[in-house]
C-alpha positions in Angstrom: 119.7 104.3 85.8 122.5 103.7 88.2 123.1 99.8 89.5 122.1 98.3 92.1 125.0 97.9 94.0 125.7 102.2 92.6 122.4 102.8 95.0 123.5 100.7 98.1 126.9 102.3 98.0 125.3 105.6 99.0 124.5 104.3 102.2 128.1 102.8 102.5 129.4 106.2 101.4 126.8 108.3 103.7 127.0 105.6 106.8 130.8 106.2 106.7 131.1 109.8 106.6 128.5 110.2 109.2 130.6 108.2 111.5 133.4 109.7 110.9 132.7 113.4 111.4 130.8 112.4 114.6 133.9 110.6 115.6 132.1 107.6 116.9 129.7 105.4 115.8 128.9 102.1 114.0 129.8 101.7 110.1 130.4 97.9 110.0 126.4 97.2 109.7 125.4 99.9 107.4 127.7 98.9 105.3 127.6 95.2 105.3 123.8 95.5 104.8 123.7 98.2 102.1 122.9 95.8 99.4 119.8 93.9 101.2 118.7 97.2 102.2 118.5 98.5 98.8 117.0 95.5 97.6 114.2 95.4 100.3 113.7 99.8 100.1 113.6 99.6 96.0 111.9 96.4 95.0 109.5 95.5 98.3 109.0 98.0 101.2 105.5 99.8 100.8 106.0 102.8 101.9 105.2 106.8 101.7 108.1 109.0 102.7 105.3 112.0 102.3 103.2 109.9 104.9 105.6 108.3 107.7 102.4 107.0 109.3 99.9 105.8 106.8 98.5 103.1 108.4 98.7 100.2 105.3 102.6 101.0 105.6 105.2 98.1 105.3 106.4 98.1 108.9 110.7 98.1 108.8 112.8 97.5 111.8 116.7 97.7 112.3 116.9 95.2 115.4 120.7 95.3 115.6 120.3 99.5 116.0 123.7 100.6 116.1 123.9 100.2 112.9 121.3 103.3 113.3 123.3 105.0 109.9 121.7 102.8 108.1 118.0 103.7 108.7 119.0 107.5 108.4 121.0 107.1 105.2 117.9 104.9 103.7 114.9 107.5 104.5 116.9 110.4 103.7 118.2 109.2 100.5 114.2 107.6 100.0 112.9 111.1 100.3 111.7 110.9 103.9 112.1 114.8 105.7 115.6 113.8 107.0 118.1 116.4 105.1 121.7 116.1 104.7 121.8 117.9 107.8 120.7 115.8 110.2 123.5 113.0 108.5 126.2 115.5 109.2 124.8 116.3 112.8 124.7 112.4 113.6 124.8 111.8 117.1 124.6 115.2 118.2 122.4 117.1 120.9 119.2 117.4 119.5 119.8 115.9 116.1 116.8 113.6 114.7 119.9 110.9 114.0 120.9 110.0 117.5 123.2 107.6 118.1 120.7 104.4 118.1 117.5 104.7 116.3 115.0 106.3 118.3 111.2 106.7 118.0 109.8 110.4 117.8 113.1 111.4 116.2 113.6 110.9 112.7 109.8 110.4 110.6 110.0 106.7 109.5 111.8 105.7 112.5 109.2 103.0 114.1 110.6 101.8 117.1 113.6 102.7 119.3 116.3 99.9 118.9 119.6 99.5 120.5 119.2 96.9 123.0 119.6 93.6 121.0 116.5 91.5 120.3 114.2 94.1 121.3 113.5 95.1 117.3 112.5 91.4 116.8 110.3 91.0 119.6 108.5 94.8 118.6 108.4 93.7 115.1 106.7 90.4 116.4 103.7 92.6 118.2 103.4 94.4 114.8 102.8 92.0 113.1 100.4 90.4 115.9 99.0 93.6 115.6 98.6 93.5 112.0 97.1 90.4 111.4 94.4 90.7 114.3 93.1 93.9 112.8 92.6 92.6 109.8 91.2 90.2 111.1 88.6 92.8 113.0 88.2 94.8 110.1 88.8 93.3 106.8 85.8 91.6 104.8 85.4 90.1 102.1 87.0 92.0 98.9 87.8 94.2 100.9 91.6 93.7 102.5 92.0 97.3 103.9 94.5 96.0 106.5 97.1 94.4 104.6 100.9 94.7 105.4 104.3 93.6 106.1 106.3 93.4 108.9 110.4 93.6 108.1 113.2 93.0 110.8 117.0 93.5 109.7 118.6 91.3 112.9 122.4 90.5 113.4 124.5 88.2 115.6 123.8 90.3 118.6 119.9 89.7 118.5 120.5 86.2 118.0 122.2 85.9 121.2 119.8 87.9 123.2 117.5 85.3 125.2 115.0 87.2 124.4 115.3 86.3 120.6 114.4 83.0 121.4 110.7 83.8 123.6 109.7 85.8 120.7 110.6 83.9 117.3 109.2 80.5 119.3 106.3 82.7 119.8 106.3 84.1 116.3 106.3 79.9 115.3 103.7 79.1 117.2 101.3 81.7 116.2 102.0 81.5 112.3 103.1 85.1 111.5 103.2 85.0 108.0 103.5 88.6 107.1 106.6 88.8 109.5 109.8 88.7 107.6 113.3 88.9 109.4 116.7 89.2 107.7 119.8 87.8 109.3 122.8 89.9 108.8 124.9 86.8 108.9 128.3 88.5 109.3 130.5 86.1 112.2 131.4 89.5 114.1 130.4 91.1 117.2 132.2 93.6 118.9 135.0 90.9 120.6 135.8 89.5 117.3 134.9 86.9 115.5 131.5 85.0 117.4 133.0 81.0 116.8 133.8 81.0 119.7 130.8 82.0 121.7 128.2 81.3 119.1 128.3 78.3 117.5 124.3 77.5 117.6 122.8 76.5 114.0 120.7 79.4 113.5 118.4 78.0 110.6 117.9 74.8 112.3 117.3 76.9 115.5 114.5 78.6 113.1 113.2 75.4 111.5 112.4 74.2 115.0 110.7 77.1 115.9 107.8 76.8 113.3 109.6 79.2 110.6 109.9 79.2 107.0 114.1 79.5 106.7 116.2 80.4 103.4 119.6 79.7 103.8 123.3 80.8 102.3 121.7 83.6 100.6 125.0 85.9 99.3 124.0 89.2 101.3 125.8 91.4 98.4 124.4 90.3 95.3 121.2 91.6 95.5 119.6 89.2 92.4 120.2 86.1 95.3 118.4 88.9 98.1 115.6 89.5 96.1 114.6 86.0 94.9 115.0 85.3 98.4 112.4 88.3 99.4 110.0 87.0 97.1 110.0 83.3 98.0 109.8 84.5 102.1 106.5 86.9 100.2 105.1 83.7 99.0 104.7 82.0 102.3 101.7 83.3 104.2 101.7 80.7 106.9 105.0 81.1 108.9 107.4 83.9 109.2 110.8 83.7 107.4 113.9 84.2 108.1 116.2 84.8 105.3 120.1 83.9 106.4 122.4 86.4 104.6 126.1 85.4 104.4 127.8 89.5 104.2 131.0 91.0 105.2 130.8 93.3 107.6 132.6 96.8 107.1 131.9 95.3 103.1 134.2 97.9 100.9 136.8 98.8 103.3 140.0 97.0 102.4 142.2 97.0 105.4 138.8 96.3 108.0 136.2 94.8 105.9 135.3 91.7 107.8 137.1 92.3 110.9 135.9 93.9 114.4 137.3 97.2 114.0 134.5 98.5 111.7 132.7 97.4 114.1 131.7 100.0 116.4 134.5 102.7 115.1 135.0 105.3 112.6 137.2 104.1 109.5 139.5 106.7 109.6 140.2 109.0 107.2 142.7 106.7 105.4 140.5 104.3 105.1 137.7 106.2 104.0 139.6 107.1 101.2 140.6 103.6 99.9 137.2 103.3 100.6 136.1 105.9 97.7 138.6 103.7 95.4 137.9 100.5 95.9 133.5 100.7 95.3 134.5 103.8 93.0 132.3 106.4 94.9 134.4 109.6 93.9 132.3 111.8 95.0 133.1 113.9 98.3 131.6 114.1 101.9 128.2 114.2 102.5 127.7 114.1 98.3 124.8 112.0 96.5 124.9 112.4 92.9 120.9 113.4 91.0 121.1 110.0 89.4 121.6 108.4 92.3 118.5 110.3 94.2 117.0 109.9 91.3 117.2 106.2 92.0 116.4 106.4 95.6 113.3 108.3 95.7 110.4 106.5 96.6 108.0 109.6 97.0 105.9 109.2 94.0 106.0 105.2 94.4 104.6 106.0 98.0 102.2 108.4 96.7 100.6 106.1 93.9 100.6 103.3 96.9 98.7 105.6 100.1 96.0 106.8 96.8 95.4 103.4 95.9 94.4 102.5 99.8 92.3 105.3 99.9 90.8 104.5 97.2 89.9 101.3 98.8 89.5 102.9 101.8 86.9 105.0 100.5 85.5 101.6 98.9 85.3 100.0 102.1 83.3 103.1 104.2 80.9 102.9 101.5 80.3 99.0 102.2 80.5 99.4 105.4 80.7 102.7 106.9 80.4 102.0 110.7 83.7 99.5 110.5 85.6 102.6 108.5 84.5 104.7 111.3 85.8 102.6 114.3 88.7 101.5 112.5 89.5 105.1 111.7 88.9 106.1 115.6 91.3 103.1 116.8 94.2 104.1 114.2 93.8 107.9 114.8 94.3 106.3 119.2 90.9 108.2 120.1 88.6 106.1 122.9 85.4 106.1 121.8 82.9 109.1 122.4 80.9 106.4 125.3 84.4 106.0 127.0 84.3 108.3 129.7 80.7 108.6 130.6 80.7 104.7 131.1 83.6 104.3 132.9 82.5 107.1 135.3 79.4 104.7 135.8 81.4 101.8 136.4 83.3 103.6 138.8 80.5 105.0 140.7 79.1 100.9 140.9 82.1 99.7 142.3 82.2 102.3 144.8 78.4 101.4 145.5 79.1 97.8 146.0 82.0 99.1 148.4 83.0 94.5 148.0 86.4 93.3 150.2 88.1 92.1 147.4 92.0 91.2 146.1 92.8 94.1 143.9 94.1 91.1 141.3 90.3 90.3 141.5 89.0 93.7 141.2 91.0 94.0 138.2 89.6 91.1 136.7 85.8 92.6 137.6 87.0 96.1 135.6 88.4 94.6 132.7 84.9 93.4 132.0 83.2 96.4 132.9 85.9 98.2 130.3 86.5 95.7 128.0 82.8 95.8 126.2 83.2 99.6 125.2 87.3 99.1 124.4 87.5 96.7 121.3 91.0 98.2 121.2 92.1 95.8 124.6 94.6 93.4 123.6 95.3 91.3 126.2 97.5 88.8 127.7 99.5 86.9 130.4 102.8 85.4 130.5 101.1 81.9 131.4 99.6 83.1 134.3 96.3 84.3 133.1 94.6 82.3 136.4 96.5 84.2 138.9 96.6 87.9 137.2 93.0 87.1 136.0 93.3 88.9 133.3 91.1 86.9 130.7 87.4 88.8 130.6 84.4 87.4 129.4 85.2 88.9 126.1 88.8 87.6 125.7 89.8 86.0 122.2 93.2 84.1 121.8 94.2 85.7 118.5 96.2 81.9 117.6 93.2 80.3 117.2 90.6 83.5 116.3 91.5 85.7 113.4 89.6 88.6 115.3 91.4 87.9 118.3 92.2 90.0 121.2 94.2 88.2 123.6 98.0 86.6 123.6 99.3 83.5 125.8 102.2 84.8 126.0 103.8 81.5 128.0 106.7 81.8 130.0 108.4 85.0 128.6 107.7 87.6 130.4 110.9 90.0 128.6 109.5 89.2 125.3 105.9 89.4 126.3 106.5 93.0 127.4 108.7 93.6 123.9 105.9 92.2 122.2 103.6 94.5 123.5 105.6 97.5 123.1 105.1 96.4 119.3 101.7 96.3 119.2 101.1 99.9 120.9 103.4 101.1 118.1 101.6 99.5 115.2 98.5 101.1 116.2 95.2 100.6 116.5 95.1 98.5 120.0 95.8 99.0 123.7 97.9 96.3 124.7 98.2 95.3 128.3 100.2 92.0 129.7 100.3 90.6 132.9 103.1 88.5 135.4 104.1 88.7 138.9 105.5 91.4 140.3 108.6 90.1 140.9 109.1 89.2 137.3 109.0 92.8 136.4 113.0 91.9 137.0 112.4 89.7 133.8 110.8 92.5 131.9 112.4 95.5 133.2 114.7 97.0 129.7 111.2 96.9 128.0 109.2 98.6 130.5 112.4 101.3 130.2 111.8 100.8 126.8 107.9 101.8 126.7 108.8 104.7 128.8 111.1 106.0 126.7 109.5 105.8 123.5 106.2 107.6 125.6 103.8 104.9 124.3 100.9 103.4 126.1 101.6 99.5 127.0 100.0 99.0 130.2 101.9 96.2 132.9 99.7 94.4 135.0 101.7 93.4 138.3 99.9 91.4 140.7 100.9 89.6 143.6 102.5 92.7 144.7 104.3 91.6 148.0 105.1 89.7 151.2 101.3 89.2 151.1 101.8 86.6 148.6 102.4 84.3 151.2 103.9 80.5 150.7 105.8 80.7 147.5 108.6 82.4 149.6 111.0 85.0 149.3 111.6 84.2 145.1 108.3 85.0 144.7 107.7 88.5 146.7 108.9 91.9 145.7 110.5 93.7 147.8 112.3 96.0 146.2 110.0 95.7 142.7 108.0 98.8 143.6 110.4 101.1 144.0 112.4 100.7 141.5 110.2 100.9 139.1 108.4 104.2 140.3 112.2 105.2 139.4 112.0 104.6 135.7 111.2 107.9 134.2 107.8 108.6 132.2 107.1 105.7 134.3 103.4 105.7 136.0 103.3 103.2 139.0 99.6 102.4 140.7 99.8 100.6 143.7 95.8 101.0 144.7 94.2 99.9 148.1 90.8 98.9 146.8 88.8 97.8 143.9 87.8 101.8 143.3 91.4 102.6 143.0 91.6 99.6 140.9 89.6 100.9 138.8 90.4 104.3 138.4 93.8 103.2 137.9 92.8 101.3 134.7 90.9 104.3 133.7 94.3 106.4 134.0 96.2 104.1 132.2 94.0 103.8 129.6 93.5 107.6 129.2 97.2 107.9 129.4 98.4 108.4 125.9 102.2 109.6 126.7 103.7 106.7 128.3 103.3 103.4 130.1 101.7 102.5 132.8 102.0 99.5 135.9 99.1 98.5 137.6 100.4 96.6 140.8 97.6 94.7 142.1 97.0 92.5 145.5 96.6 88.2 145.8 94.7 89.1 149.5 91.6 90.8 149.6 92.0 94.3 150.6 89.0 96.4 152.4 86.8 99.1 151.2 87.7 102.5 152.0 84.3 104.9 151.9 84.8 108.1 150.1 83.2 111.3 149.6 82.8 112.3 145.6 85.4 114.7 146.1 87.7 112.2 147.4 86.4 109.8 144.5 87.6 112.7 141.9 91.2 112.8 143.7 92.2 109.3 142.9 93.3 111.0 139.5 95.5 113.0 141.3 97.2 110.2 142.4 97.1 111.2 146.1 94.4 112.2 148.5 93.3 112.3 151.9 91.7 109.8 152.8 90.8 110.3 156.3 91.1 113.9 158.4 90.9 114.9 161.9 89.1 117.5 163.4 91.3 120.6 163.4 95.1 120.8 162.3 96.5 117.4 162.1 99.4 116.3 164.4 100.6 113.3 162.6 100.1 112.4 159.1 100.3 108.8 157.6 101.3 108.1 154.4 100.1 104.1 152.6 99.9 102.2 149.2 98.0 99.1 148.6 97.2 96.7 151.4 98.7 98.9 153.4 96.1 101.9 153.3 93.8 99.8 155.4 96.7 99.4 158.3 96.7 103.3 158.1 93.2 103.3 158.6 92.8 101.2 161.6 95.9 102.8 163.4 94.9 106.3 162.8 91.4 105.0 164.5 93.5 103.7 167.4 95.2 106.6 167.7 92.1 108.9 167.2 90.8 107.1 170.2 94.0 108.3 172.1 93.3 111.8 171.9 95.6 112.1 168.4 95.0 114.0 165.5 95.9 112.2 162.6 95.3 112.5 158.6 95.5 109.3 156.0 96.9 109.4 153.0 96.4 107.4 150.4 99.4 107.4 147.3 98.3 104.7 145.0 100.6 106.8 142.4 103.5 108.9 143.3 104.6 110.5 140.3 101.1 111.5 138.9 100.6 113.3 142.8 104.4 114.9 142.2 102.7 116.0 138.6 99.9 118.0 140.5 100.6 122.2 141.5 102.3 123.0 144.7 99.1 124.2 146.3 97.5 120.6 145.7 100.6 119.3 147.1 101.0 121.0 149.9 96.9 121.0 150.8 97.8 117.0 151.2 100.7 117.1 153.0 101.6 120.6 154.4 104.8 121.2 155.3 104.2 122.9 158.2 102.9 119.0 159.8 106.4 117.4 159.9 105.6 114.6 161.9 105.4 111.6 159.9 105.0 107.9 158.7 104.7 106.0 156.3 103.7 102.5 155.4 104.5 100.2 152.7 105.3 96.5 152.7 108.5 97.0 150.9 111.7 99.0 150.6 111.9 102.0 152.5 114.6 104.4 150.7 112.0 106.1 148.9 109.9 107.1 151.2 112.1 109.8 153.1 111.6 112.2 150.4 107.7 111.9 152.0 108.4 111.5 155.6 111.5 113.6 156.2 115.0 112.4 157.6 113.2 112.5 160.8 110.2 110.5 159.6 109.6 106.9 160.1 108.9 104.1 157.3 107.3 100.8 158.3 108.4 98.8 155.4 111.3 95.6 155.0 114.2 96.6 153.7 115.3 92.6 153.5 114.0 89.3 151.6 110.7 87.9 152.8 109.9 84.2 154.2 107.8 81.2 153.1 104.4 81.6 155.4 100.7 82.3 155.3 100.5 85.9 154.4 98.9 87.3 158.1 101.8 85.2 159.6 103.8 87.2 157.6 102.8 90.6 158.0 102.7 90.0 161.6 106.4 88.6 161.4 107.8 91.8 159.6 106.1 94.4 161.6 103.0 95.5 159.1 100.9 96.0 162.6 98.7 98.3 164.0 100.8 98.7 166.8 103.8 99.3 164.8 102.3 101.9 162.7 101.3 103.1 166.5 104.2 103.2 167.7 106.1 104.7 164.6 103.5 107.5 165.3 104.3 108.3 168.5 108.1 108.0 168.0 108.0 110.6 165.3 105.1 112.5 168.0 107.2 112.2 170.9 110.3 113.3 168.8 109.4 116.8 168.0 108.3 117.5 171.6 
């Protein structure tokens, strides 16, 4: 049986090579880590490399993800469907090992890191995520949901702000089952981190809540895995275990120096490399023994049968739990979903209430959340403006079954944190702030889009309309910019109805995220046919129509649908033919056929406007170069919201008059 330190020099000889024939990459980490990693693969991950996704799975995440080699050397060499291959095609076009870890790539891959301290804050929602389902489903003798949740961190993630909201976080709510390893190393990619980062990191921990192990040798793997089992042993506060390692460990000439950092070794040093750990073997070339060592199939095997075996157990006891936990895990919505949300719908309609959309949001979440036990809620401290607690809202620090966070003041890690949860399964997490501190959020929300999962953003307080706080409070430019993130759907609805429907799309949506931008003024009802009804889906819609072929058309979001509507009265009145459009969500309208398209705005009827209370770059590719946009392409004001709207031009004269400019225009 080959040693220990035989099996972690694989992934020093593997991470190396790899890096070297791709001419770039990151060999320091993988090979300063090597022996925890083998350590935490061999001894304490539970895991099935047949089975990326069994649901009782240790969860393991590489937070500092450029050292991405690492992960690819461990699930190949640990029998996962990642051939030699894919190492050798290592940060090449299509390859399953790009050049961060990313999720949907390479089958054991959980989460997309690369952006520091975003793998800690995801590896904080799953194991949020963990211990609230078990705490939903598990009964007595029955601990069906029952799991880890490991985070390999390094210098980098430390430093990240967002580091700090989530391990406080993590602290605060007692996350036992999360365990994070420190790959204690004094390097980063400027040299040696003295003199930027001289915080004490386990009194930094200590302070937050956590169980911390300290001056654990990173390469002797006895020291690693005492350490493991003492952080095991600890059920009421995550761990963090500090391990002291030499980066670029087993290259003589850069070991421990910046220059493994994020380079290859060179082919010199690759081969003193070889000499000095004694690996002899050549490129690309793992040895049966060593496999042999490595694989972890029939260990996974024996683990997924026994939890089926208790799975079976436990849908015997209590078959109508196996059954909606088996729904929730699988992502289905229940078989009730749509029927009852079509009612809902239909009774908001009815009621046809003025109401803030923030408000209407607030009515649908309890009209949803009875029939969605999968909701898992919360608000970066801010739950009484975004209203986003409903009748039925748990907060999962002091419930076990709980099914809302309180976040506090982080809205980065809040949104991190969720992107965690949606990957652990088994929960739809939504999370709510202001608008304008999407800013705070925004590499998550890329994040969410780019891993195609379903978090859902609530937004409210979506502009100038906001009022008194001022110009550091309203988005202006929020909007727009985030209906540039790809994958990206962005509602902006005008009523409680669109409100509504766009928490039915977002739920329904199961390849990306979603942001529901909602209103702090109430916002009027607009009537609607059933066939109009049905076209909210579509993302855009006429709303209003003329008799005969329209002359103008007006384009609106949000508050600003019901300016529309009263100027297309006034110019109605006129002796104008005007259409409404409502566009509570561009790119799901930009998703529908050309002959949908065109049937709402034909491009024959050039003369238009459009009005949104915010930046108005985006909207030319609507109106035209010789369109108009009534928006504010400048910070707002501290005022009452009507003084402000009436200050920056959101009038029906001024949507009038950008009419008949565009009118007058083409003759």
């Amino acid at each position: 049986m080959p040693s220990r330190r035989e099996l972690a020099n694989a992934i020093r000889a593997l991470s190396m090579d790899a890096v070297q024939k791709a001419k770039s990459g990151h060999p320091g980490m993988p090979m300063g880590m090597a022996d925890i990693a083998e350590v935490l693969w061999n001894d304490f991950l539970r895991h099935n490399p047949a089975n990326p996704k069994w649901p009782n799975r240790d969860r393991f995440v590489v937070s500092n993800g450029h050292g991405s080699m690492l992960i690819y050397a461990l699930l190949h060499l640990a029998g996962y469907d990642l051939p030699m291959d894919e190492l050798k095609n290592f940060r090449q076009l299509h390859s399953k090992t790009p050049g961060h870890p990313e999720y949907g790539y390479a089958p054991g891959v959980e989460t997309t890191t690369g952006p520091l301290g975003q793998g800690i804050a995801n590896g904080v929602g799953m194991a949020i995520a963990e211990r609230a389902l078990a705490g939903q489903f598990n009964r007595p003798g029955h601990a069906i949901i029952d799991h880890h949740t490991y985070v390999f961190m390094g210098d980098g993630c430390m430093m990240e702000g967002i580091s700090h909201e989530v391990c406080s976080l993590a602290g605060t709510l007692g996350l036992g089952k999360l365990i994070a390893l420190y790959d204690d190393n004094k390097i980063s990619i400027d040299g040696e981190v003295a003199g930027w980062f001289a915080d004490n990191t386990p009194q930094r921990f200590k302070a937050y809540g956590w169980h911390v192990i300290e001056n654990v040798d990173g390469h002797d793997g006895e020291a690693v895995r005492r350490a493991l089992a003492e952080a095991k042993a600890v059920t009421d506060r995550p761990s963090l275990i500090c391990c002291k390692t030499i980066i670029g460990w087993g290259s003589p000439c850069k070991q421990g120096k910046e220059s493994c950092h994020g380079a290859p070794l060179g082919d010199d040093e690759i081969k003193l490399v070889r000499e000095t750990i004694g690996w002899p073997h050549p490129p690309f070339t793992v040895p049966a023994e060593i496999y042999a060592g490595w694989d972890a199939k029939a260990k996974g095997g024996q683990l997924e049968g026994a939890w089926n075996e208790q799975l079976a157990a436990y849908a015997k006891a209590y078959p109508e739990l196996a059954a909606e936990l088996q729904r929730r895990l699988a992502g289905e919505l229940p078989a009730e979903w749509s029927a009852q949300a079509a009612s809902f719908i239909k009774g908001v309609d009815a009621k046809g209430a003025k109401i803030a959309t923030r408000k209407a949001s607030e009515n649908t979440l309890n009209g949803f959340g009875p029939v969605l036990p999968e909701l898992m809620g919360g608000s970066a401290d801010l739950a009484a403006s975004n209203l986003t607690l409903w009748s039925g809202s748990r907060g999962v620090k002091d419930h076990a079954d709980g099914n809302y966070i309180y976040y506090g003041v982080r809205e980065f890690g809040m949104a991190a944190i969720m992107n965690g949860i949606a990957l652990h399964g088994g929960f739809i997490p939504y999370g709510a702030t202001f608008l304008i501190f999407s800013e705070y959020a925004r590499n998550a929300l890329r994040m969410a889009a780019l891993m195609k999962i379903r978090s859902i953003f609530v937004f409210t307080h979506d502009s100038i309309g906001l009022g008194e706080d001022g110009p550091t409070h309203q988005p202006v430019e929020q909007t727009a910019t985030l209906r540039l993130i790809p994958n990206m759907s962005v509602w902006r609805p005008c009523d409680a109805v669109e409100s509504a429907v766009s928490w039915q799309a977002a739920i329904e949506r199961t390849d990306g995220p979603s942001c529901l931008l909602f209103s702090r003024q109430n916002l009027p009802h607009q009537p609607r046919t059933a066939e109009q009804l049905a076209a909210i889906r579509r993302g855009g819609y006429v709303l209003a129509d003329c008799q005969g072929a329209p002359e103008a058309i007006i384009i609106a979001t949000g508050s600003e649908v019901g300016l529309a509507m009263d100027a297309a009265k006034q110019l109605t009145t006129a002796g104008r033919r005007v259409r409404v459009i409502s566009l509570p969500c561009t790119d799901l309208f930009e998703g529908q056929d050309e002959a949908y398209r065109n049937s709402v705005l034909p491009p024959a009827i050039t003369a238009r406007v459009a009005v949104e209370a915010g930046v108005t770059a985006g909207w030319y590719k609507y109106v035209g170069l010789n369109g108009k946009v009534v928006g504010i392409d400048r910070f707002g004001e501290s005022a009452p919201a009507e003084v402000l709207f009436e200050y920056f031009g959101f009038t029906v004269a001024k949507v009038v008059e950008a009419v008949e400019a565009v009118l007058k225009a083409e003759g």
